[in-house]
Structures are given as structure tokens and as C-alpha cells.
N, C-alpha and C positions, 0 to 999 in steps of 0.2 A: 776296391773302394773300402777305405778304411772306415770302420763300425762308428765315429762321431761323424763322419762324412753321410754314412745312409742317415744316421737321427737328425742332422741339421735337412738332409733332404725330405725325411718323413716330417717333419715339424712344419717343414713348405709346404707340402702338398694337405696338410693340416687346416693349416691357415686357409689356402685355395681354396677347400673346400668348404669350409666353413663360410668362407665369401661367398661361395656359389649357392650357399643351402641360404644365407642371407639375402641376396639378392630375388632367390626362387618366390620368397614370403612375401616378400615385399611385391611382388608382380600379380600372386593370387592376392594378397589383400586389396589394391587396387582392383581385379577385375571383381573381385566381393564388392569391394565399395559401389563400384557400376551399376550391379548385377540390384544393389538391394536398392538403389535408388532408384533405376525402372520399376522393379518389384512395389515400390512405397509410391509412386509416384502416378496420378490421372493422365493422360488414361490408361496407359499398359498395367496398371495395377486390375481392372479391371481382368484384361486376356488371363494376368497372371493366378488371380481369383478363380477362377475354372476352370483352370489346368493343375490349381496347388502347386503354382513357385510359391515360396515363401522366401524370405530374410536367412541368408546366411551367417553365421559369428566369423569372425576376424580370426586366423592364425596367429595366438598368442604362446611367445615362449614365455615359461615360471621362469622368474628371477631369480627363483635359486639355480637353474641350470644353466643360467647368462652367466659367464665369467669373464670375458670382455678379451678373451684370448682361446687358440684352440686349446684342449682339454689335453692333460697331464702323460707325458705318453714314459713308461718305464721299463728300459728294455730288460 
């Protein structure tokens, strides 16, 4: 396999996972979002009051590390 051949393939499997690490977020922010709405929510906020659930934060990427592509690969 010629050496532009493995980089077009490493740049795929790049992207792939960057979809997958995308997709990961976006599936624990919904179960957060769940999770803190029982938690806020009569009555299960009570249960959660005495056991100490509290409100989780949202999985947020910095904007400076969002490039809208996967990241710069330089053999």
C-alpha cells in the first residue's frame, strides 16, 4: 500500500471516529438531560434529595478545539 494510500485511509478512519466520539456526546447529553429532569422534578426529586443525586453539566467541547474536521495528521 502505497504511503498516500495508508494517509487517505488514516484521515477515514479519523473522520469515523470523530463521528463516533460525536455521536458518544450527544447520547450521554440526552441521558443528562433525563437524568437532571427527574432529579429537578416532584416527586422523584424528593427520593433524589436523600440519596444526594444532584444536576449533572452537559458534555461541552471549547470552540477552540471544534474544527469542523478531524485534526491535522502530518506524516
Amino acid at each position: 500500500m502505497k504511503a498516500s494510500e495508508q494517509f487517505l485511509n488514516l484521515q477515514h478512519q479519523l473522520a469515523d471516529t470523530e463521528d463516533r466520539i460525536q455521536v458518544a456526546r450527544r447520547i450521554y447529553n440526552a441521558n443528562v438531560r433525563a437524568y437532571d429532569s427527574l432529579v429537578q422534578t416532584f416527586p422523584s426529586l424528593l427520593v433524589a434529595r436523600v440519596f444526594g443525586f444532584v444536576a449533572r453539566p452537559f458534555f461541552i467541547v471549547d470552540s477552540s478545539i471544534r474544527r469542523g474536521g478531524p485534526p491535522p495528521v502530518d506524516l
